[in-house]
Phi, psi and omega in degrees: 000113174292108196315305166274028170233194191294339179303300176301336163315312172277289165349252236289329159289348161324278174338290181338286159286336132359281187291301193295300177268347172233346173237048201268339185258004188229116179282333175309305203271330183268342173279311157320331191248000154313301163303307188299301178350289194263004133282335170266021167278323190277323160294333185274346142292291167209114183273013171305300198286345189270358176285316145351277190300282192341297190313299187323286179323291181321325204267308162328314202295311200292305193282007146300311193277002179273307174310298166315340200269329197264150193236016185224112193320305163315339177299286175313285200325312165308307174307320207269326183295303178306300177294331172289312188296327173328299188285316164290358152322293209281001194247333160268059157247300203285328205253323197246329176334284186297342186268323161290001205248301187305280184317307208275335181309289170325330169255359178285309190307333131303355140253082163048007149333107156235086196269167243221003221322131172329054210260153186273116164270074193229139196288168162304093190296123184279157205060015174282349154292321169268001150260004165270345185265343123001257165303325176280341167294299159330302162305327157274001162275281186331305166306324187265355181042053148271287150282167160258142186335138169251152208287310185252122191288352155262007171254348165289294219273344163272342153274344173282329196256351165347052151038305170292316192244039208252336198248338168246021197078164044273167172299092222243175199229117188342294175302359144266309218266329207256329161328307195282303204305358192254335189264129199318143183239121189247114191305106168285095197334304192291302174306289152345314170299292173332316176299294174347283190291004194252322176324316188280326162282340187275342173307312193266341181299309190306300209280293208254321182271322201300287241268324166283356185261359148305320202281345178276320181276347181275349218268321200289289192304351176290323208208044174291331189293325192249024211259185181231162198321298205286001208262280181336330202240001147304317191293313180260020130318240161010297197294294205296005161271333174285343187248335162301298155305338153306303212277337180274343164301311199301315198288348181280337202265339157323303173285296179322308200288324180286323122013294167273012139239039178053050173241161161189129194259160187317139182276165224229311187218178193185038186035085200289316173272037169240001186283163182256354179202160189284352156329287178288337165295313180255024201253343189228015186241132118084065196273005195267328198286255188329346184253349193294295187296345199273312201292304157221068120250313225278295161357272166332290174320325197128327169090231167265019204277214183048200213261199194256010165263308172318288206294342180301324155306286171331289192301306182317323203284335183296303180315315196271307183318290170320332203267329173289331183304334188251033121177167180287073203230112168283354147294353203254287174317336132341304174292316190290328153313276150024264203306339196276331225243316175311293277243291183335300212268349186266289223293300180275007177247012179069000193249028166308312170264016180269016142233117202237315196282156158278141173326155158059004176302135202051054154216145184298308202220182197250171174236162227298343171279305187312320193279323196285326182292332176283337162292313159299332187272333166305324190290297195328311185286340169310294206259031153266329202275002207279289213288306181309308203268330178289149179297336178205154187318325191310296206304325171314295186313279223305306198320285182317338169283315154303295187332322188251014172284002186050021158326070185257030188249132166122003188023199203312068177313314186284323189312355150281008207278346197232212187267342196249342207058237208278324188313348171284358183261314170301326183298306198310301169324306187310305182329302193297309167299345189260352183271318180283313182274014181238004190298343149280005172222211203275301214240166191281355189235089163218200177078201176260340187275347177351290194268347181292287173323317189267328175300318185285341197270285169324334136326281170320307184285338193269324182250338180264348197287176144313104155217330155322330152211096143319095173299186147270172180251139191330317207270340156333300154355312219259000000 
């Protein structure tokens, strides 16, 4: 069930009055219809799969309470094992399989080799990366006695299966996320608005910004071979609004949706193209991913301590790890090098961390240092973003080789081909402006200008949006 469609339109107030009104005096009664909620949220894709989602729960819920029960370390330590190879068993099996089966044939096929290799036809079970990175955080703070087991299996099954995050996140973490589900919850108006508007901007980010700058970046990447300099670069121009809208939409109507039953889950995004380095990019890019691998791989591994081959080790391996976690792809590894190699020189000059704060905070505009650091570190993220979207490393290399043959003849070649023309630059713009002036809070509706902002973003969504082919959101995919 998709966030942007008529289904859900209906599901969530359903649920809504539900929760509020008829299982509003029983906490027990509002956790139970969480759960049925969001298996039957989860089911209306393919309820095949949800048998899937069950076991992973079932099987984390038990060897948490197997860990906890026991004083004998070999004990634990077995168990904790068994739920970690399970769960990435099953997460290489459906997601990695065929991309190792393909990849060792190509390499067998250089010496001379040729094998027929076995591949599995099977769709992906969506979300299954993010409830399985779920559980494992859970199975390892238990295992590490950062926590303790929790006793009840629908309250358990409901921080793995929340509905708002169960199929793109954010990833969320026992020590948050299981306080609130246990604790009686009383409806907060405010909170409840505050879900509304942010639902309603992550709406428009998906629906007016995402979903048009596909059809202009799919149009580009199709037919990159006959496009010009300024066309290419428009194209990862276009992806990196689209997928920033895509994925921070999602992560917006989430958080809203959670909201309106007085939960509230980890942020997600924190406006990444507003960063001075790719440091601070990814520190405000996808923060559920990145702080999951800082906790447990890169941490673990040593981080940044030791000498400069450990850190140097260390980052690739985070980078690289992050770029397989989004798909069976040698592009997707790529990238996660690609950002590793961005990455390397803030990390060994010690200067990683030297933006913690937002740009320009509490000022109106940035000043001329700022902008040139935020603009170079976007293009640096542009043409990562290369790598993300093409289908196989040739096309990336080549797309990037036009791009920089500085090809300017026929000038905006493509900008007849779709709905806005150039009006897709201004929208983007506008886009940019609501974004620079809310970058200290979630959502753009505050202030005194409040319902004027809430009147144009709605507008904006009822004439400028996508309804014509109603997509999935990108992060569906992973």
């Amino acid at each position: 069930m998709l966030f942007n469609s008529l289904n859900f339109a209906i599901f969530l107030p359903v649920v809504f009055v539900l929760y509020w009104f008829i299982a509003n005096k029983n906490l027990k009664l509002q956790n139970l219809l969480l759960l049925v909620s969001s298996y039957f949220f989860y089911a209306f894709w393919d309820w095949r799969f949800l048998f899937l989602l069950v076991f992973s729960t079932l099987l984390d819920y038990f060897t948490g309470l197997k860990m906890s029960q026991t004083q004998n370390q070999t004990t634990k330590k077995t168990w904790f094992w068994i739920s970690i190879i399970v769960n990435l068993g099953f997460l290489g099996v459906f997601k990695y399989y065929n991309f190792f089966a393909a990849s060792f044939a190509t390499a067998i096929s250089n010496f001379g080799l040729y094998v027929n290799p076995w591949t599995l036809k099977v769709i992906l079970p969506v979300g299954i990366s993010f409830y399985t990175f779920h559980g494992l955080s859970y199975v390892i703070d238990i295992y590490k006695d950062r926590i303790k087991a929790e006793k009840n299996f629908i309250d358990y099954s409901v921080f793995v299966s929340f509905f708002p995050l169960l199929v793109a996140g954010p990833i969320e973490r026992a020590t948050h996320l299981l306080p609130q589900i246990k604790k009686k919850r009383v409806f907060n108006s405010d909170k409840a608005i505050d879900g509304i508007y942010q639902i309603i901007w992550g709406l428009f980010k998906k629906i007016v910004i995402a979903d048009s700058c596909a059809q202009y970046a799919n149009e580009i990447f199709a037919n990159y071979e006959s496009m010009n300099s300024i066309s290419l670069f428009l194209g990862a121009f276009y992806f990196s609004f689209q997928i920033y809208g895509d994925f921070s939409g999602y992560s917006d109507i989430a958080l809203g949706t959670a909201k309106l039953f007085g939960i509230d889950l980890l942020r997600n995004f924190n406006f990444p193209y507003f960063s001075r380095d790719i440091a601070e990019f990814w520190r405000r890019w996808h923060i559920s991913l990145s702080s999951w691998f800082r906790d447990y791989l890169y941490i673990p591994l040593g981080g940044s301590q030791g000498g400069k081959f450990t850190k140097i080790r260390n980052t690739f391996l985070i980078f690289i790890v992050s770029g397989f976690w989004h798909g069976a792809n040698w592009t997707f590894i790529i990238w996660g090098a690609l950002n590793a190699l961005y990455f390397l020189p803030l990390l060994l000059t010690n200067t990683n961390r030297n933006n913690i704060e937002i740009v320009a905070k509490g000022k109106l505009f940035p000043s001329l240092r700022e902008l040139f650091s935020m603009s170079t570190t976007f293009f640096l993220v542009l043409i990562s973003w290369v790598f993300f979207r093409a289908d196989t490393i040739t096309i990336a290399l080549k797309y990037l080789q036009n791009l920089f043959r500085f090809n300017f003849k026929n000038g905006l070649e493509y900008l007849s081909i779709d709905r806005y023309s150039v009006e897709l630059v201004l929208l983007l713009l506008f886009f940019l402006f609501f974004e620079w002036i809310s970058r200290e809070k979630e959502h753009p509706f505050f202030g005194k200008w409040i319902y004027f902002k809430l009147v144009i973003i709605l507008i904006s969504i009822i004439t400028l949006g996508v309804y014509s082919n109603i997509t999935d959101f990108i992060y569906f995919q992973f």
